[in-house]
N, C-alpha and C positions, 0 to 999 in steps of 0.2 A: 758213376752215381749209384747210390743205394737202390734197391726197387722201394716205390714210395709204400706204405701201408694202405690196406686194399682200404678206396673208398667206399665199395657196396661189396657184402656179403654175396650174393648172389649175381648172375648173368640180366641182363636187361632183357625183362618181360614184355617191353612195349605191345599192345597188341597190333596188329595190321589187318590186310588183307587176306593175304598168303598167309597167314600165322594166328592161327584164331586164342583167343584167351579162353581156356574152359572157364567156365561159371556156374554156379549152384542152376542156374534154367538154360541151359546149353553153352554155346560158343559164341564169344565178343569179336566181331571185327571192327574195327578202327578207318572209315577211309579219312584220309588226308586231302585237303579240299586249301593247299596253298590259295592264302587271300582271304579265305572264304567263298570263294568264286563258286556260285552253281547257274549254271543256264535253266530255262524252262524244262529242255528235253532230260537233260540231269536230274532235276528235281522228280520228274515220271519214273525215271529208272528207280531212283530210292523209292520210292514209294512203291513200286512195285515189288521191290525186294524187301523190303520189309512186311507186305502182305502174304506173298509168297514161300518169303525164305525164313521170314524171323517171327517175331511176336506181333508185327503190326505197326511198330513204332521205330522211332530213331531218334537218339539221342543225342544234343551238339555240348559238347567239350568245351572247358575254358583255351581250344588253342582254336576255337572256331573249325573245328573238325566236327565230323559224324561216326556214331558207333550204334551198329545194330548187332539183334543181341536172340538169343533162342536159335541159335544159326548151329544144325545138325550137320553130321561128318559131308554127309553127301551133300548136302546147301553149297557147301564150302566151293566146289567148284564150280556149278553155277552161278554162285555169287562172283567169283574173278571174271567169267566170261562175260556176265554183264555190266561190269563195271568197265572192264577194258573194252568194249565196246561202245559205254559211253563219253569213254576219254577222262575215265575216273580214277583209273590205272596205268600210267602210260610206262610204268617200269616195273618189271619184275625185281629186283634187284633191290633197286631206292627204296621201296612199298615205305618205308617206318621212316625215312629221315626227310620227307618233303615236306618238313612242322615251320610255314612259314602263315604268321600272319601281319595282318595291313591294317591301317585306319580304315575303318567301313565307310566312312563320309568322304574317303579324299576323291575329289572330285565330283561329288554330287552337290555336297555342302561346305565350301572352303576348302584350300590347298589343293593340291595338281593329284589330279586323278595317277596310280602308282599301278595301275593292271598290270599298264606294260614292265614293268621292276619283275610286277610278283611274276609272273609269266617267265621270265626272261630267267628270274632265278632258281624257279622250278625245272627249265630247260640246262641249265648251267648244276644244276645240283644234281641230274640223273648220268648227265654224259661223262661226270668224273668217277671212273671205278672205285676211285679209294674212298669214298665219300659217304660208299655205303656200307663204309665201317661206323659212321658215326651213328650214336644210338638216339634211340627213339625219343629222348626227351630232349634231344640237341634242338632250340627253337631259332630262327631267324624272325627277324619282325623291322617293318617296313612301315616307318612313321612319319607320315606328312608334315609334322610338326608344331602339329595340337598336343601331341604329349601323351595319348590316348592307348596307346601301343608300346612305345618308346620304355613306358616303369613295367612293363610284365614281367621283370627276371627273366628275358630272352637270352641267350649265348651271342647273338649278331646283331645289335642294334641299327639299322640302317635310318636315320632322320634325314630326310629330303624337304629342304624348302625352296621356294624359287629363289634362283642364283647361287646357291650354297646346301652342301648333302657334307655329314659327318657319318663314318662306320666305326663303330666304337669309339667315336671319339675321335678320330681320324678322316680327318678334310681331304674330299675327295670332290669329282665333277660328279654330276649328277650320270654322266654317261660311262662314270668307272664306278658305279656305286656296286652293281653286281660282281664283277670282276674281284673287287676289293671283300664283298662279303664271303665270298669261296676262298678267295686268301687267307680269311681269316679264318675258316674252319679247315683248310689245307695244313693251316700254322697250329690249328690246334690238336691235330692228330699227331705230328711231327714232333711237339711240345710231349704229349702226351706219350709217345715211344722213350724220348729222351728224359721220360722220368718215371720210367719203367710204371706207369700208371694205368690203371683201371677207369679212369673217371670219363663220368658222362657226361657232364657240365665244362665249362669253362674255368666258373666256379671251384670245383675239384681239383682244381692244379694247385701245384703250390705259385703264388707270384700270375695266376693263369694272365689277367689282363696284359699284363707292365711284360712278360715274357714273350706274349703273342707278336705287340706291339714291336719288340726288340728285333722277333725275327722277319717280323715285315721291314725294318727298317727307316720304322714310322712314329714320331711324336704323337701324344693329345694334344689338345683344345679342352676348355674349357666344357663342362659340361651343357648340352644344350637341348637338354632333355622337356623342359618346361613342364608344366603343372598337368594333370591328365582331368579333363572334364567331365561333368556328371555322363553314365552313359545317356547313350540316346533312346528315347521311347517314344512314338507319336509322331504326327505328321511332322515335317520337315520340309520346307521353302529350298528348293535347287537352286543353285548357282543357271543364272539366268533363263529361270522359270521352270515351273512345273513343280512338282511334288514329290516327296518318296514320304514312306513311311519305315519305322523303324519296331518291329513288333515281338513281342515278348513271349516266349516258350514257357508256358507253366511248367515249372522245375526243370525245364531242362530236356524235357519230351515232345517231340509232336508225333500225333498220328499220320499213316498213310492217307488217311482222307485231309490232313492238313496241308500235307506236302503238295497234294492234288492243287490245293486251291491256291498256295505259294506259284506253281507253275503256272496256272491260269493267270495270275496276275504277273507275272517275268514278262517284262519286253526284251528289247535288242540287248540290256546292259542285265543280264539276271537279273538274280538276288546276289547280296551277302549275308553269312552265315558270321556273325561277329565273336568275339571273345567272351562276351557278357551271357551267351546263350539267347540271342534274340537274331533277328534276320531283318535286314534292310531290303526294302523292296525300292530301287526307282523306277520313276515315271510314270508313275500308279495312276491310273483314271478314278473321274470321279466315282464316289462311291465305294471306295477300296477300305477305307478304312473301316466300314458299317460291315463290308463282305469279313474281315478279318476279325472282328470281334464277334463276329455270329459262329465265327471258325472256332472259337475260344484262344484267338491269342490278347495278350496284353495290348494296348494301345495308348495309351494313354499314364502321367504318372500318377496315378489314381489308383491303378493296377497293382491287385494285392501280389504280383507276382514281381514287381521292382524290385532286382536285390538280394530276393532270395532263389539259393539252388540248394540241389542236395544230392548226394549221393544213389548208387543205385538200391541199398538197401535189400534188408528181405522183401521177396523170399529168392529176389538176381542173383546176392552176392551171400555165400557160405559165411564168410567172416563180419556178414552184419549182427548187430546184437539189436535190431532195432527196423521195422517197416518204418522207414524214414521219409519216403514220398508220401506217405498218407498223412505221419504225425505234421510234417511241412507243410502238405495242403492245409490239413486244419489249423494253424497256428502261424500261416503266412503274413496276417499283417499284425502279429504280436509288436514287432519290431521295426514300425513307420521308417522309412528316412534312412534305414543305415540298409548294409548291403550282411546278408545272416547266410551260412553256412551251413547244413543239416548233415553229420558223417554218419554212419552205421558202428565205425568203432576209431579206433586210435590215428588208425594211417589217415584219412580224413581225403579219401581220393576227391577228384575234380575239385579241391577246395578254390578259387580264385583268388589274386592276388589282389590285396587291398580288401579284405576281409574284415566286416565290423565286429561281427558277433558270430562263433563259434559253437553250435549245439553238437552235444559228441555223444554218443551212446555208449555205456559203458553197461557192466553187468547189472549192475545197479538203479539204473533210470539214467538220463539224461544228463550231464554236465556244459551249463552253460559259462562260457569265457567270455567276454568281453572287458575288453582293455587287459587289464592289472585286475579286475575282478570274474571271481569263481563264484558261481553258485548253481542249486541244483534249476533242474526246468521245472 
């Protein structure tokens, strides 16, 4: 076979741990937080290392990841030691390919709680050497079967419902679902030599699905992805009693003193750190929801912060053409109802998937997308 034409001009930047991203106001780390899974004593660590080490703040990712950011040469190693001391790092090696995320509600509010999955698969995805060839934008996601997870353009779909789990499309027991999702990215590395390729996606391949599948040995099913529900904001009724709350990160940032008060309210079962840029809290005492909007997060869908995120913008990022968290804040409930986008310039990083309206900075002022229409902001 021919070598395929390179999918990406350059090496995979992903940022991590161990491998900091320069930025116009220091150094980006990336932690990987499979599930979104933070305990209380987690949540202290960030916070302190964002006081300490960064600017103050930390930012959650559409892959329900954190990235703190102002982080100088010497930070760098301080920061791994207290991360892997909080069991935030448990691989040197893995740092960049542990990008799994899960329905934040499963198990709090409908369908079978999946910890043990994402756990199991975070454990299965450090112990394979070859594994930490795959790159940083290689995503797993683990969907209960609300749908919520399941449409993110992940590489590994894993859909779990009671009596019946599909891995891309491939019927499996609920107790081979992780086995079958390392399969499937064992198959796509393997895929990926034997067409002399470059690609970081699955996507990238030529035939990537229908090939994968070939070398598993494996048929599809029918698609059984289901419809993805509005996200979640606001108190939330637990499966047989009690409460969580689901609360909202103005653009995409919280402070260390927020994290603070995230930990104070973490019981036995943390938080989650969701896809949307918001944080699920269960088993929240009364009152929780009053302490969290004194905090400044959203709570409610009332909250001009529903919906919209945005980039990091000047003066973070070199390649912004545009202080893009300020123009957002100001102009956040321009656009009721739809879920808005705020980039600094073309590449349109953190953008999420299922995007209404697209505001992009350009030399020029602002270009807003939505649908099939262009016009300026």
């Amino acid at each position: 076979m021919l070598p395929a034409p390179s999918v990406h001009p350059r090496d995979d930047r992903c940022p991590g741990v161990l491998r900091l991203t320069p930025a116009a106001d220091g150094g980006l780390a990336r932690v990987r937080l499979p599930g979104g899974l933070l305990t209380g004593a987690q949540l202290r660590v960030l916070a302190g290392a964002a006081r300490d080490l960064g600017d103050g703040r930390v930012e959650l990712t559409s892959r329900g990841n954190v990235q703190l950011r102002s982080l100088t040469d010497a930070a760098a190693a301080v920061l791994e030691d207290r991360l892997a001391a909080a069991g935030l790092l448990p691989s040197t090696t893995h740092d960049r390919v542990r990008n799994v995320i899960a329905s934040p509600l499963a198990g709090i509010a409908g369908g079978h709680d999946l910890t043990d999955l994402v756990r199991a698969l975070d454990v299965a995805l450090c112990e394979r050497p070859a594994l930490a060839e795959l790159s940083g934008r290689f995503l797993f996601a683990l969907d209960d079967g609300r749908g919520d997870v399941a449409c993110l353009d992940a590489d590994v779909v894993a859909v779990v419902r009671p009596g019946r789990a599909w891995v891309n499309r491939m019927p499996v027991e609920r107790s081979g679902v992780v086995d079958l999702a390392i399969a499937v990215a064992e198959a796509f590395l393997a895929e990926r030599a034997a067409q002399h390729s470059d690609a970081w996606r699955i996507a990238d391949l030529s035939g990537g699905d229908d090939r994968i599948r070939a070398r598993l040995g494996r048929t599809a099913e029918q698609a059984c992805r289901g419809m993805r529900p509005d996200d979640p904001v606001g108190e939330i009724a637990q499966d047989g009693g009690g409460r969580a709350v689901a609360a909202l990160a103005p653009l995409g940032r919280l402070t260390a003193d927020q994290l603070d008060v995230l930990a104070e309210l973490a019981g036995p079962r943390g938080v989650r750190v969701t896809p949307w840029r918001s944080v699920v809290v269960p088993d929240v005492v009364d009152g929780a929801v009053d302490v969290l909007a004194q905090a400044g997060f959203g709570v409610d869908t009332a909250s001009r912060w529903l919906g919209v995120t945005a980039c990091a913008g000047r003066p973070g990022c070199a390649k912004s053409l545009a202080d893009v968290q300020a123009d957002a804040a100001r102009d956040a409930d321009r656009w009721p109802g739809l879920r808005v986008h705020w980039s600094g310039c073309a590449r349109q990083c953190g953008r999420p998937v299922g995007t209404d309206v697209d505001v992009v900075a350009t030399e020029n002022g602002y270009v807003v997308k939505k649908g099939n229409e262009v016009s300026g902001a």
